[in-house]
SERO-4910 file (N, C-alpha, C, O; in steps of 0.05 Angstrom, whole numbers):
BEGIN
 pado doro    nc1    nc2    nc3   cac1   cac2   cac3    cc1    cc2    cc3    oc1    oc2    oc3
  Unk    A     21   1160    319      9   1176    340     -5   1158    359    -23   1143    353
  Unk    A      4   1160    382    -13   1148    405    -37   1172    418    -35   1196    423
  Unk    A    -60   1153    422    -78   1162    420    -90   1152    465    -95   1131    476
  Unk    A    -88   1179    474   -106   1171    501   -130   1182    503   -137   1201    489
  Unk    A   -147   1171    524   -171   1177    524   -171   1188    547   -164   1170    563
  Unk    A   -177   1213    561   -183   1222    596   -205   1235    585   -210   1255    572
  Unk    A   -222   1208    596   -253   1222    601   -265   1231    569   -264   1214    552
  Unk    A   -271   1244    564   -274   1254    539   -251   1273    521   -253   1284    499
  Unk    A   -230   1271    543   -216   1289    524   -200   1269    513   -194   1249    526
  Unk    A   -188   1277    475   -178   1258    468   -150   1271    462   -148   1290    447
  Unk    A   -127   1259    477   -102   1275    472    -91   1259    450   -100   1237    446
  Unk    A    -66   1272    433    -51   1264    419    -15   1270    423     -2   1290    422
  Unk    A     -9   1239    428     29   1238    433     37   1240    408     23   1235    388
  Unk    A     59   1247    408     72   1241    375    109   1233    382    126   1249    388
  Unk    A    112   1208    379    135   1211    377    147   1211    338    138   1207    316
  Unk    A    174   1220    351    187   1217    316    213   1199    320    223   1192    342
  Unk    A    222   1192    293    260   1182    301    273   1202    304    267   1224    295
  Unk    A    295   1193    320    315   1218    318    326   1231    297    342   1218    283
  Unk    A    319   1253    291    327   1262    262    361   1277    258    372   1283    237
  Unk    A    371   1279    283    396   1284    278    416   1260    287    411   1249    309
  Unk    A    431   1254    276    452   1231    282    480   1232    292    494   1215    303
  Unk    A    485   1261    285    516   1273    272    542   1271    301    567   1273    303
  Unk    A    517   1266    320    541   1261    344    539   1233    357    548   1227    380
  Unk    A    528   1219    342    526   1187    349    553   1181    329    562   1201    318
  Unk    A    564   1161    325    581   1153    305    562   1131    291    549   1113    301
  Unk    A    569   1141    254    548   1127    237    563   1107    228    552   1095    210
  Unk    A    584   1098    235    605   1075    215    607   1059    237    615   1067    259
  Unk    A    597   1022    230    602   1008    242    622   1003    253    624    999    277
  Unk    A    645   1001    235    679   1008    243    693   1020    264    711   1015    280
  Unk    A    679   1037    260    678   1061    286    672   1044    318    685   1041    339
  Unk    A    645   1033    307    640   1025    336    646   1000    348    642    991    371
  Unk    A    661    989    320    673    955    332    707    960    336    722    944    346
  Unk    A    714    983    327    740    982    341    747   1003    360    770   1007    367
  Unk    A    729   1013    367    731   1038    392    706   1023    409    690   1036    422
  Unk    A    706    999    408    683    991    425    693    995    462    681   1010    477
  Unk    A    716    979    470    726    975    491    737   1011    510    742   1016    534
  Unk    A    736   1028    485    736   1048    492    712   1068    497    715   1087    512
  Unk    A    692   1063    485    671   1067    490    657   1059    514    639   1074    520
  Unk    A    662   1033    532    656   1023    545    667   1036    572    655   1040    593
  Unk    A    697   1044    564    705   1054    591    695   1082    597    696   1090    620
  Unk    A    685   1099    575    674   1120    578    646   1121    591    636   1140    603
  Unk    A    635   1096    586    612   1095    602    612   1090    626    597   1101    642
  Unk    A    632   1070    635    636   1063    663    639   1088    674    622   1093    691
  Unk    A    662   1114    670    662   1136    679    639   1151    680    634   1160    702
  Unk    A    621   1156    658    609   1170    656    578   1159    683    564   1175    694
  Unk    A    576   1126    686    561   1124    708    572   1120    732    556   1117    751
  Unk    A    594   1120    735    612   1127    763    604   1154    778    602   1158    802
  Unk    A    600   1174    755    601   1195    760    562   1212    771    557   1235    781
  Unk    A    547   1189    764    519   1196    765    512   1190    800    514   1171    816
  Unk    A    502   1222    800    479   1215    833    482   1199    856    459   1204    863
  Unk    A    488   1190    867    475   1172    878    451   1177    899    452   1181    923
  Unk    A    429   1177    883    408   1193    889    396   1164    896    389   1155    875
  Unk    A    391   1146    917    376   1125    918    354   1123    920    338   1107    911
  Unk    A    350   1154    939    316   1152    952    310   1176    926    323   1197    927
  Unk    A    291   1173    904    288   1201    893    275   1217    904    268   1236    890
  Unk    A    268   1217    927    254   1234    952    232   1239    952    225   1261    962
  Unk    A    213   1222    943    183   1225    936    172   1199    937    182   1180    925
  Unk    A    153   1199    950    131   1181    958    131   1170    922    138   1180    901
  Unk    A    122   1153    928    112   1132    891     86   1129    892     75   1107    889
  Unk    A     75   1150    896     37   1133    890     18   1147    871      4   1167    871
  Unk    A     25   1127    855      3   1129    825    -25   1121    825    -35   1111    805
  Unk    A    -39   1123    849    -67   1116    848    -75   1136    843    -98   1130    847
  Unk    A    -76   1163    836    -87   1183    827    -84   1185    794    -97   1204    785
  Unk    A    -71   1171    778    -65   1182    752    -83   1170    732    -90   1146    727
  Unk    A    -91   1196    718   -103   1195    696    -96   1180    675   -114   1180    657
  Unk    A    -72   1165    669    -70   1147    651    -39   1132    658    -22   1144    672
  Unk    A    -34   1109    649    -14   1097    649     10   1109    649     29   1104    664
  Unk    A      8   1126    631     34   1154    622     43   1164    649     64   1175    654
  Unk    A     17   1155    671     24   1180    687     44   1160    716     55   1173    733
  Unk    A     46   1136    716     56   1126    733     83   1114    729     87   1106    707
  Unk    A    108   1111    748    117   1109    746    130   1080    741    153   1075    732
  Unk    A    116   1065    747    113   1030    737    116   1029    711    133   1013    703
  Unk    A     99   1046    687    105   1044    672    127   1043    651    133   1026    635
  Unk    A    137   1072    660    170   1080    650    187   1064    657    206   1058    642
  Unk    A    183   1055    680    213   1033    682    207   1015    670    222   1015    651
  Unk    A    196   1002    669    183    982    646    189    972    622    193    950    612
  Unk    A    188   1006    612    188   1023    590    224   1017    577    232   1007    556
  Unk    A    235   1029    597    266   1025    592    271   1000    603    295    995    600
  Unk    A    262    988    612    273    959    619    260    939    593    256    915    597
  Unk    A    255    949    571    248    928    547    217    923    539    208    918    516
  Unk    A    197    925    575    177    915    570    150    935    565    129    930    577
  Unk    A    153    959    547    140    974    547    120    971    507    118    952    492
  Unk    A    112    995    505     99   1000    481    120   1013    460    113   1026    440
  Unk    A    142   1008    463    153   1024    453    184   1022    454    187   1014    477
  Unk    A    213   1024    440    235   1006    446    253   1024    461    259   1046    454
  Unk    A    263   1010    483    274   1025    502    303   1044    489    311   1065    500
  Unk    A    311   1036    472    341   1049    463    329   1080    457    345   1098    464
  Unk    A    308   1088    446    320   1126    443    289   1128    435    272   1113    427
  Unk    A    292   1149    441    264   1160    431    260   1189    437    257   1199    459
  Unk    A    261   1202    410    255   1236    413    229   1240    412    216   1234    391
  Unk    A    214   1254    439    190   1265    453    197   1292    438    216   1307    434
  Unk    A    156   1287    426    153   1308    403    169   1318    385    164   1311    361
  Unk    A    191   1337    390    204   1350    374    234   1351    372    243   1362    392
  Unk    A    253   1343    355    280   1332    355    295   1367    361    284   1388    355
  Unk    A    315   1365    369    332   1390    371    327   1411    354    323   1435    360
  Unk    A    327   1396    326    336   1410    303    304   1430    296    301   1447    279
  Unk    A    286   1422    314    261   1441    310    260   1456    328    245   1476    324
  Unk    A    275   1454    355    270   1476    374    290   1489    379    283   1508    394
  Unk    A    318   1490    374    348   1497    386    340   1533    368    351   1553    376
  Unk    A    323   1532    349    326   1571    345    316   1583    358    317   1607    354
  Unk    A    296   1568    385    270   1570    403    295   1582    414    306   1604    410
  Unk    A    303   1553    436    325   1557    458    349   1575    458    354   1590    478
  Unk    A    362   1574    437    382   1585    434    378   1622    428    396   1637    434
  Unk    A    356   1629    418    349   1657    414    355   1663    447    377   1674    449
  Unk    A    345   1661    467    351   1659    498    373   1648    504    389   1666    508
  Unk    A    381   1634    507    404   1618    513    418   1604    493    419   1580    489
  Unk    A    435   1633    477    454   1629    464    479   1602    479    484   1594    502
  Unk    A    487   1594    453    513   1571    455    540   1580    462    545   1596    444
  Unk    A    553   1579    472    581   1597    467    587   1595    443    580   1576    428
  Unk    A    606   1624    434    623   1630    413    635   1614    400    652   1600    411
  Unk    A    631   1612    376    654   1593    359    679   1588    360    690   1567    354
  Unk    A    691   1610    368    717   1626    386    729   1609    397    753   1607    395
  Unk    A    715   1593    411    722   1587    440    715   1602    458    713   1626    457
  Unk    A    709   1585    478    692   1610    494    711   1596    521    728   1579    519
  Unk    A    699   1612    554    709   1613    576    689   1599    593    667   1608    587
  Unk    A    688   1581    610    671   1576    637    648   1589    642    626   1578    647
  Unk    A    656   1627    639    638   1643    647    621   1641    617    607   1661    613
  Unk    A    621   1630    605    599   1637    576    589   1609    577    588   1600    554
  Unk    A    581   1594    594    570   1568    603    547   1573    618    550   1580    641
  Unk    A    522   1571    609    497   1571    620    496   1553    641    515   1537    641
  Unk    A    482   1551    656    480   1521    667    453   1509    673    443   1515    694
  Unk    A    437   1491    654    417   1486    643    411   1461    657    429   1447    667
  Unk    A    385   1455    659    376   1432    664    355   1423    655    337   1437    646
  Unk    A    357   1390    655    335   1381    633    318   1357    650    326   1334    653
  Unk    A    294   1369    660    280   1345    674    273   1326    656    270   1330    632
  Unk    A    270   1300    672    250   1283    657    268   1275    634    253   1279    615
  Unk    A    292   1265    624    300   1261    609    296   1243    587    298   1246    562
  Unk    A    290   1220    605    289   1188    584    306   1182    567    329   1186    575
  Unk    A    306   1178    557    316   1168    534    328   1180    510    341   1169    493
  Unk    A    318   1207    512    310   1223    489    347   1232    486    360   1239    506
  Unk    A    360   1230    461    381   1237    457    381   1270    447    392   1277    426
  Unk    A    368   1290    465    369   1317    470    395   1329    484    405   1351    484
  Unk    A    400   1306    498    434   1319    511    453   1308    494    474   1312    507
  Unk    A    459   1298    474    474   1293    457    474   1316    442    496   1326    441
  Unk    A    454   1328    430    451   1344    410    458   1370    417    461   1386    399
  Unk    A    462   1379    447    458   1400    464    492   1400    467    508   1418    462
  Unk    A    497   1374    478    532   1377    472    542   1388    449    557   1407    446
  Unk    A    533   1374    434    542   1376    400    541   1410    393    557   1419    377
  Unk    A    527   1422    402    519   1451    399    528   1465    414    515   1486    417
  Unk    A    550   1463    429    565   1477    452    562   1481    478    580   1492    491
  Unk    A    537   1470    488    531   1471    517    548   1458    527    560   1441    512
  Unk    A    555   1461    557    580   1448    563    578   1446    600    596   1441    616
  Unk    A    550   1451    607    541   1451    631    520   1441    637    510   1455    654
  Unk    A    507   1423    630    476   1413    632    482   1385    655    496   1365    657
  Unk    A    460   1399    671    449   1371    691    416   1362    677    398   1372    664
  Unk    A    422   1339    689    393   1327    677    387   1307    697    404   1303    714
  Unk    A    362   1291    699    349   1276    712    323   1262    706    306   1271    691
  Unk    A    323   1239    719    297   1223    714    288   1203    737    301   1184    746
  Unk    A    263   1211    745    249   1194    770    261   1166    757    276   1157    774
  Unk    A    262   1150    734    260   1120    723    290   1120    729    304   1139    721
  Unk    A    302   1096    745    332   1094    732    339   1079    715    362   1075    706
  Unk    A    317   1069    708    324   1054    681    326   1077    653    336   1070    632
  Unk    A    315   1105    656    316   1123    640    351   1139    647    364   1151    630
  Unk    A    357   1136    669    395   1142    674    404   1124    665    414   1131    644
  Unk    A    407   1098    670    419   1087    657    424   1095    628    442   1110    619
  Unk    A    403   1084    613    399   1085    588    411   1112    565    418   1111    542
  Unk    A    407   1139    590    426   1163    576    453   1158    581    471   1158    564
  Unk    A    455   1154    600    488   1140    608    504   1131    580    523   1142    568
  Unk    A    490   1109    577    497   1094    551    490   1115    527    509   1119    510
  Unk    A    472   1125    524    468   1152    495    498   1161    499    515   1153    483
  Unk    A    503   1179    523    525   1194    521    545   1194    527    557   1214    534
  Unk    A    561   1160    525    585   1148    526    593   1157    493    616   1164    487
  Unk    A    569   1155    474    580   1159    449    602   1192    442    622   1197    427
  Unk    A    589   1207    459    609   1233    455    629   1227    491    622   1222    514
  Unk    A    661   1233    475    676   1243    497    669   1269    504    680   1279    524
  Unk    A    655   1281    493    646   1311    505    636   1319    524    638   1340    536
  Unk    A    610   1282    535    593   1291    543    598   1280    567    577   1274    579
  Unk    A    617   1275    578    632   1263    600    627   1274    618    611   1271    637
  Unk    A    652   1302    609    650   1331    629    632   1344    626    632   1364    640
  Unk    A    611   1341    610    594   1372    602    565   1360    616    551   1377    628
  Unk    A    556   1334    616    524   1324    634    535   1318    664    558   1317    673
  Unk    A    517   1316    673    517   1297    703    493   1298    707    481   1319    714
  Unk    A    480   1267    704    457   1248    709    451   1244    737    465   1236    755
  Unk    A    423   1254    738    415   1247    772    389   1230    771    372   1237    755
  Unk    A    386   1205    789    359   1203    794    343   1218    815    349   1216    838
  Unk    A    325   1230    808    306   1246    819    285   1252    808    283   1249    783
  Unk    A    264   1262    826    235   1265    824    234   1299    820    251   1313    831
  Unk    A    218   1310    807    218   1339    799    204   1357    814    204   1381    810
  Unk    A    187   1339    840    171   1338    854    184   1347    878    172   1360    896
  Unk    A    217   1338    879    234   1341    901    261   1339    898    278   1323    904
  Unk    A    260   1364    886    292   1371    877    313   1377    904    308   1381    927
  Unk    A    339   1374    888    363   1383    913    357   1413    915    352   1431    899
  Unk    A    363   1412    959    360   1436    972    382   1449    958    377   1473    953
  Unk    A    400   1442    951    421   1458    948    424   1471    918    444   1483    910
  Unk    A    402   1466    904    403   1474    874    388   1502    872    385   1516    852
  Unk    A    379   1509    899    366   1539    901    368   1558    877    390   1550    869
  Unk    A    363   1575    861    373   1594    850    394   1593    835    407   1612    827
  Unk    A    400   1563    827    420   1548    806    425   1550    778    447   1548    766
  Unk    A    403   1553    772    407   1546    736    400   1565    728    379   1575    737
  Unk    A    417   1579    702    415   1600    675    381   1593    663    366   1612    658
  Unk    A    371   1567    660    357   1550    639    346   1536    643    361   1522    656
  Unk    A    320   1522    642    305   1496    643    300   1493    612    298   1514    598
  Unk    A    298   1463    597    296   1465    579    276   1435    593    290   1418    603
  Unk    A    243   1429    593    232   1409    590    218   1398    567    204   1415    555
  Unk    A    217   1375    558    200   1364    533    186   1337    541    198   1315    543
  Unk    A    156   1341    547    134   1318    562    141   1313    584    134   1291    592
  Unk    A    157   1328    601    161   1324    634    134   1325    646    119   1308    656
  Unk    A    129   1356    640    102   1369    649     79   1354    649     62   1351    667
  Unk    A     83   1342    621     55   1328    614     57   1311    628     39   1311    646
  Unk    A     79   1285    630     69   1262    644     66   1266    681     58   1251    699
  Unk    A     75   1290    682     63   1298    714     33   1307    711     21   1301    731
  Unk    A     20   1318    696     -3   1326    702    -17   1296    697    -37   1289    709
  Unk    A      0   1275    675    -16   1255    671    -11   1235    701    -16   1211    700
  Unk    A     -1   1249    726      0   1230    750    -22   1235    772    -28   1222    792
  Unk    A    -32   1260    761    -59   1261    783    -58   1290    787    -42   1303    774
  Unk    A    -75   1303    806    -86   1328    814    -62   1332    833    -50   1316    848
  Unk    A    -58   1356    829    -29   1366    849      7   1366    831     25   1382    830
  Unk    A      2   1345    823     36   1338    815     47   1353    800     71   1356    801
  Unk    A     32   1364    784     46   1389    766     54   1410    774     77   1419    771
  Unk    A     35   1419    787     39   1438    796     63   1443    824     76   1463    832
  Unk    A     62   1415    834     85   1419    856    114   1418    838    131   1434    844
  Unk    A    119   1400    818    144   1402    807    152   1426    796    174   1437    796
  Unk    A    124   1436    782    128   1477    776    133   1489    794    139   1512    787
  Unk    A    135   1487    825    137   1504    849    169   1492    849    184   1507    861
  Unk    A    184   1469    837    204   1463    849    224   1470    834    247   1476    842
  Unk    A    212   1468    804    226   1484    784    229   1503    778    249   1509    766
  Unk    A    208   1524    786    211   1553    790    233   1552    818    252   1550    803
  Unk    A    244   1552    843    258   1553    860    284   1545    857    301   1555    872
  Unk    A    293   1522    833    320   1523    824    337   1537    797    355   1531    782
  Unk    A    317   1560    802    316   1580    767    326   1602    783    317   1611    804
  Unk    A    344   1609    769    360   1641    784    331   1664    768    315   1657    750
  Unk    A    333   1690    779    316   1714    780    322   1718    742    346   1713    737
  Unk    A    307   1723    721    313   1723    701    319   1702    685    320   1710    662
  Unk    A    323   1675    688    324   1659    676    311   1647    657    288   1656    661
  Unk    A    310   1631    637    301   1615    622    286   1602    621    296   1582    631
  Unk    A    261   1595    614    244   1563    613    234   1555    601    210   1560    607
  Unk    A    236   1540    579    233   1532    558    210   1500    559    210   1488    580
  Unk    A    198   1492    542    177   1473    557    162   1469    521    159   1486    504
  Unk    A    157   1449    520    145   1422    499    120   1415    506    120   1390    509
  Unk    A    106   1421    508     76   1411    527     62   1405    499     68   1416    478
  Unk    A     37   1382    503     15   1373    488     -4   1368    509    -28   1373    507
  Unk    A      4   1360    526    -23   1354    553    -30   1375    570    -54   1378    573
  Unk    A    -14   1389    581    -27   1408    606    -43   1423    596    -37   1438    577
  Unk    A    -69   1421    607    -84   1440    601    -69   1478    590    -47   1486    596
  Unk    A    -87   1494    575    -81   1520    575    -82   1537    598    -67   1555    604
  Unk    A   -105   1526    611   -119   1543    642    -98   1538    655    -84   1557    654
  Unk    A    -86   1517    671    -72   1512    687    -37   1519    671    -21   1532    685
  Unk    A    -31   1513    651      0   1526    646    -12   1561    655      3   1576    668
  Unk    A    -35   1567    648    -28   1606    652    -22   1604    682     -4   1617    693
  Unk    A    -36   1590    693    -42   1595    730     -1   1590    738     15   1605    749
  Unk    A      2   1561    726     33   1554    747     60   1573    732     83   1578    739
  Unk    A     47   1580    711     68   1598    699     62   1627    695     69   1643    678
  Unk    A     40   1630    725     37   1663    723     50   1683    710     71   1680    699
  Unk    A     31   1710    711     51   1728    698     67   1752    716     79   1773    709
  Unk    A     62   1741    743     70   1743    768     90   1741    773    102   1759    785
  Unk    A    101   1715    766    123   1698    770    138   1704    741    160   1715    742
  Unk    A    130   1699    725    145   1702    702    135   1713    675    111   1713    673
  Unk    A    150   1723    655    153   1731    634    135   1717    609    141   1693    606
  Unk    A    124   1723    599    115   1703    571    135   1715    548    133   1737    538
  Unk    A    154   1694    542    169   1705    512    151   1686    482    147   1695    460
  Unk    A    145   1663    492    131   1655    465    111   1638    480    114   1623    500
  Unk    A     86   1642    465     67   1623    476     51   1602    452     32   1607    437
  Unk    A     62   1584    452     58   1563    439     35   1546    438     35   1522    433
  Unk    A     14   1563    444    -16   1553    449    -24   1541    414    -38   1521    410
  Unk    A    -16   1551    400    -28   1550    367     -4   1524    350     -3   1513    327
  Unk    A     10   1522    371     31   1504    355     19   1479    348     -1   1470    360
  Unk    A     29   1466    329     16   1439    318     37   1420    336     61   1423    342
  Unk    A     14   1396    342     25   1373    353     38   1379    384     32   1360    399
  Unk    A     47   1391    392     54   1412    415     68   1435    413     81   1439    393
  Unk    A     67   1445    426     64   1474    441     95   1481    441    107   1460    442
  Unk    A    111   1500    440    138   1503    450    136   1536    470    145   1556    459
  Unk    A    129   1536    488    129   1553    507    158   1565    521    171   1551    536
  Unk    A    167   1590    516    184   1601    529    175   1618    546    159   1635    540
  Unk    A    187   1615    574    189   1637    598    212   1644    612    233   1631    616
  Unk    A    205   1675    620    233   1688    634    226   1688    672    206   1697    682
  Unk    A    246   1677    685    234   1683    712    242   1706    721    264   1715    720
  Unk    A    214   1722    735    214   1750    742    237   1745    770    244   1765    784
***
C-alpha cells in the first residue's frame, strides 16, 4: 500500500498483480515461436492508434496536490523511471472483482455469437498500463476505445494487446486528455468504465475533475453507463459532479473497502 499525505488527510493506493492471466499466453514456447508474429500484430495494432499529438490541454501541474497528480510523473512512470515497474499494473481492483459490477449493466454479448448491434461501445479513460482491456476482450466486448494523457501509457497497452489477435479489431488507443475529449465523440458511448482516472485528476488540482466529469458526461449517450473505481475523490464532491440531476445512482460504493466501485446511469 502506498501511503500519501494531503494535508492531513491520509489516503491509501493499493495496487495488486494481475490476477487473471488467461489471455496473455503462459508458455514460453508460445512466445518464442510466435514471437515475429506477435510483433507484426503490434506494429498494426500501433499503426492504427490516434494520432492525437496535441492531447489538447494545457500541461500545468503547479496546482497538484501530489506527485500522482502530474503528468511528469506517469511518463516517467512508463518510461522505466518511476516507483513502480512500467510493464502492467492492475489499479485497485483486477477484472475478476468488478466484471459482475459492469456486466450486470453492460451485459457481454451472447455466447451464441452475437451481431455488431449487441456491441456496446465503451470507453476506458486513463488507461495505463492496467491489462483491463485484455480481460474485457477476453469477455466479449468487441468495441472499446480507450485513452491516456501519458504516451508512454499507449504505447505500453499497445504492446499488452498485441498478445490477443482479438484485440486488434476490438480497442483503438488514443492519446488524450479527459479534460478535452473529441468534438466528435458527442453522445457516443453505451459505457464508461474508469479505475483511478478520477482520482489522479482530483490529485491535479482544484477544477480538473470536475472538468473531465463535464467531458465525460457529454460523450455518454442519454441512459448510459458509468462505472468508476475511486479511493481519492472526496464523497462531497463525487455527489455534486455525479448529481442526481444528471444521473442515476445504481450502486454507491461509499462503504467499499480499499475503494469504492460506483455505478451510474445518465439521465
Amino acid at each position: 500500500v502506498l501511503l500519501l499525505l494531503l494535508g492531513k488527510i491520509q489516503i491509501g493506493f493499493c495496487w495488486t498483480n494481475h490476477p487473471c492471466t488467461t489471455t496473455v499466453p503462459t508458455k514460453t514456447t508460445t512466445i518464442r515461436y510466435r514471437r515475429r508474429r506477435r510483433r507484426r500484430r503490434r506494429l498494426c495494432i500501433l499503426s492504427s492508434l490516434s494520432s492525437d499529438n496535441n492531447v489538447g490541454y494545457e500541461n500545468d501541474d503547479s496546482g497538484a496536490r501530489s506527485q500522482f497528480g502530474t503528468r511528469e510523473y506517469w511518463d516517467d512512470m512508463y518510461q522505466g523511471m518511476g516507483d513502480f515497474d512500467k510493464d502492467e499494473y492492475t489499479w485497485y481492483f483486477g477484472w475478476s472483482m468488478i466484471k459482475s459490477y459492469f456486466a450486470e449493466h453492460v451485459p457481454p454479448p451472447s455466447s451464441g455469437g452475437s451481431s455488431n448491434s449487441e456491441q456496446c461501445r465503451i470507453l476506458i479513460p486513463g488507461m495505463g498500463n492496467d491489462p483491463l482491456l485484455l480481460d474485457m476482450v477476453g469477455a466479449g466486448y468487441r468495441d472499446i476505445t480507450a485513452f491516456d494523457y501519458s504516451e508512454g501509457a499507449v504505447e505500453r497497452q499497445a504492446e499488452l494487446l498485441s498478445y490477443d489477435p482479438a484485440a486488434q479489431d476490438s480497442v483503438q488507443l488514443h492519446h488524450l486528455d479527459a479534460r478535452a475529449l473529441k468534438e466528435e465523440w458527442n453522445g457516443m458511448f453505451d459505457a464508461i468504465l474508469e479505475k483511478g482516472c478520477l482520482d489522479a485528476l482530483y490529485l491535479c488540482g482544484d477544477g480538473n475533475v470536475e472538468e473531465a466529469a463535464a467531458e465525460l458526461y457529454r460523450v455518454l449517450k442519454p441512459g448510459a453507463i458509468f462505472m468508476s473505481v475511486s479511493g481519492v475523490v472526496p464523497g462531497d464532491l463525487r455527489k455534486e459532479i455525479f448529481s442526481v440531476d444528471k444521473y442515476e445512482w445504481l450502486r454507491d460504493g461509499t462503504d467499499d473497502l480499499k475503494a469504492g466501485c460506483f455505478v451510474w446511469r445518465k439521465k
